[in-house]
C-alpha positions in Angstrom: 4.0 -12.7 1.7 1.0 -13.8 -0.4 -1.6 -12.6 2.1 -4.8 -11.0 0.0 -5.1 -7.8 1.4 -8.8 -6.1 1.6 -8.8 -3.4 -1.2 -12.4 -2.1 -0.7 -11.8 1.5 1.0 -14.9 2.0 2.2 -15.2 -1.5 3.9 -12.0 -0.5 5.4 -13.4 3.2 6.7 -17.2 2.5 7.8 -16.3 -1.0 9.1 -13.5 0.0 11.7 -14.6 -0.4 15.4 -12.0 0.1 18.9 -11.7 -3.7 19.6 -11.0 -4.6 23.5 -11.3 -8.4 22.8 -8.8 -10.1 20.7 -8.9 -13.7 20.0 -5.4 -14.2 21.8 -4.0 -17.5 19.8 -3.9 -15.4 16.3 -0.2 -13.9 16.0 1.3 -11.3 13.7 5.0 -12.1 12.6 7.4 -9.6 12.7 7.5 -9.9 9.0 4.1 -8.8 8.7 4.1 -6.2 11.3 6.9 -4.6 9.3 5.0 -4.4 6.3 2.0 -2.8 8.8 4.2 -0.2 9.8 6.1 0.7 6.5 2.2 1.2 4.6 1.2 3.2 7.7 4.6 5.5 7.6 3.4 6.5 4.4 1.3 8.8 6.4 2.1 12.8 5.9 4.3 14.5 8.2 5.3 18.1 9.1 8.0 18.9 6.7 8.8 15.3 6.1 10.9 14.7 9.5 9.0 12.0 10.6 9.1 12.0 14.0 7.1 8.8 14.6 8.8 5.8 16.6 7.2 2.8 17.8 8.0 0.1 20.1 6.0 -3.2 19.6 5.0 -4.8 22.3 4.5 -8.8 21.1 6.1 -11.0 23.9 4.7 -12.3 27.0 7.5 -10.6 29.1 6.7 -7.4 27.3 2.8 -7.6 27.9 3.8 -8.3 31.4 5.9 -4.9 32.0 2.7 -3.1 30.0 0.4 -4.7 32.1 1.6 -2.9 35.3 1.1 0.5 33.1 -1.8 0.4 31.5 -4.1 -1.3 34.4 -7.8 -0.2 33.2 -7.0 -1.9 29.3 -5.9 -5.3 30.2 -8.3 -7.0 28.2 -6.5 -5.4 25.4 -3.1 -5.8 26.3 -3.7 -9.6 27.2 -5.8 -10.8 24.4 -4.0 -8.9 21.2 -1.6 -9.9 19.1 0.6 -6.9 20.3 0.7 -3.3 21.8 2.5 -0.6 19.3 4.1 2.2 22.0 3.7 5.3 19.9 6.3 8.0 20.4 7.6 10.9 19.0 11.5 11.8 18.9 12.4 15.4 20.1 15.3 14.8 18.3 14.3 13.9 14.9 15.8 17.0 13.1 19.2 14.2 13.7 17.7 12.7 10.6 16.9 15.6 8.5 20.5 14.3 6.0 19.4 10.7 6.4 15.5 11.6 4.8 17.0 14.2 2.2 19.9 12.2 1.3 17.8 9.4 0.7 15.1 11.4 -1.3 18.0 12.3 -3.8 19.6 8.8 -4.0 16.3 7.6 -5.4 15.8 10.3 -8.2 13.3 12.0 -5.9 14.5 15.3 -5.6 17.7 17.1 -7.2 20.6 18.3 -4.8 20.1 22.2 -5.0 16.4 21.3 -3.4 17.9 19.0 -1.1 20.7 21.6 0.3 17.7 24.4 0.2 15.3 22.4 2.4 17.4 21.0 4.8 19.4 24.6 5.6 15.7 26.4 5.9 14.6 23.0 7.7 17.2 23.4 10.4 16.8 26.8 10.8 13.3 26.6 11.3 13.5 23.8 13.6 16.6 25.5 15.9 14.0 28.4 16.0 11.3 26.6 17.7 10.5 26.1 21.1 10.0 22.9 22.9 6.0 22.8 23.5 6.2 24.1 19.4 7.7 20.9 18.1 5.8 18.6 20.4 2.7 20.0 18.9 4.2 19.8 15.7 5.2 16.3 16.5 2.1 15.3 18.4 0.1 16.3 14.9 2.5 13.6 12.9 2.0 10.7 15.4 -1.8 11.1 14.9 -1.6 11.3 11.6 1.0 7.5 11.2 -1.9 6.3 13.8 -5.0 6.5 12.1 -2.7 5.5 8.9 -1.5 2.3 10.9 -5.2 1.1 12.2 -6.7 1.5 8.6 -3.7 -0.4 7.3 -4.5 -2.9 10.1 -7.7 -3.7 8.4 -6.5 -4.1 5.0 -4.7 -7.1 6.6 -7.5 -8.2 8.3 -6.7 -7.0 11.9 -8.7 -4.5 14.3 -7.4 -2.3 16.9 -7.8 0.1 19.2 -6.3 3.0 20.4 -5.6 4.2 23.9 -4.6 6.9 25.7 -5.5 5.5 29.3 -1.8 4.1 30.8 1.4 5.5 32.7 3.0 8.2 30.2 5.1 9.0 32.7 7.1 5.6 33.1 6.6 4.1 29.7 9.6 5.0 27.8 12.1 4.0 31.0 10.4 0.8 31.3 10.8 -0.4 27.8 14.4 1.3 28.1 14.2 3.9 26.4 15.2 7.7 26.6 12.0 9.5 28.9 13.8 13.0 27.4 13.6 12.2 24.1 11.0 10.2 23.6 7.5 11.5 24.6 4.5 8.8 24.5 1.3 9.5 22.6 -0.7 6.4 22.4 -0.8 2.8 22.4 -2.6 1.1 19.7 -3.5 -2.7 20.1 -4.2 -4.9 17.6 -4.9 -8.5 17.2 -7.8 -10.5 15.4 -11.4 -9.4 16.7 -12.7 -11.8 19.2 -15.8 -9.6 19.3 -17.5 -7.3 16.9 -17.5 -3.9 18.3 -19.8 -1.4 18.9 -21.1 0.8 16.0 -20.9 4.5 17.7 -22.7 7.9 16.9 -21.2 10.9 14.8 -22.1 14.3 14.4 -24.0 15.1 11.6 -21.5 16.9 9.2 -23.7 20.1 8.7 -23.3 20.3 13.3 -19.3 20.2 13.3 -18.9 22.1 9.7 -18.9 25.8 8.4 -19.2 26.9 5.1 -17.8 30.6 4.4 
């Protein structure tokens, strides 16, 4: 696509605001959102398993079944250009041949560091409990997150992220596997209908130790 993209980081960083209000006749193609979440799965994860998996919410009927689960943010649900579901996969460790495989098929890493990562990778993970890996997991989705709303704003869309909606029927109502699949946020975005509000921060020197 020959979008321009916005390159200025700091623009990007200092400018980002949680957007409730959307203008609600500005769509993102699927195309495009593809590209959104490819930049934003560039994000670092806990021995590369990537346990991030996302379910885009971008049809009316969709926005409809969302609606019923996420009462308090329909403003956001109704005006953007789409939800992104944000899970992570208990399972992921099924992909740990897919990501090495891959990684030496494209020069990245030779196969005697392939075959040593993924035997210590599987024994690690076998070793771990479940409340281990989701926290494990739970630090990846946050990470592909903030990734994914910065990337937003390089293609000149805002979101917002949030945490307020039914966790507990999410996954079954957009058919997918409640066991393996465990929700961590929704993130809307869409094309700012209003500016946000600028919010307060800490002063570095109150949240920071130097030793």
């Amino acid at each position: 696509m020959n979008k321009t993209l916005v390159n200025d980081f700091n623009k990007i960083v200092t400018g980002r605001r949680s957007i409730r209000k959307y203008d609600p006749t500005v769509k993102i193609s699927r195309t495009e959102m593809k590209e959104i979440l490819e930049k934003a799965t560039l994000a670092p994860s806990s021995l590369n398993m990537q346990p991030w998996r996302f379910v885009v919410i971008d049809t009316e009927e969709g926005k409809e079944k969302l609606a019923s689960l996420a009462p308090g943010n329909l403003t956001q649900v109704q005006t953007s250009a789409a939800v992104i579901a944000v899970f992570v996969d208990m399972k992921n460790e099924e992909y740990i041949e897919t990501i090495f495989d891959t990684a030496v098929e494209k020069g990245y890493m030779p196969v005697d560091v392939r075959n040593r990562q993924v035997t210590g990778i599987k024994g690690y993970m076998e070793n771990m409990t479940f409340e281990q890996k989701k926290a494990m997991n739970l630090i990846d989705a946050g990470l592909v997150s903030m990734q994914l709303m910065l990337v937003a704003r390089a293609y000149g869309y805002d979101t917002n992220p949030i945490g307020g909606y039914d966790k507990e029927n999410i996954a079954e109502t957009f058919g997918i596997d409640k066991e393996r699949y465990y929700p961590v946020m929704l993130i809307s975005i869409g094309k700012a209908a209003e500016e946000g509000h600028k919010s307060v921060r800490l002063p570095v020197d109150t949240i920071t130790e130097w030793k």
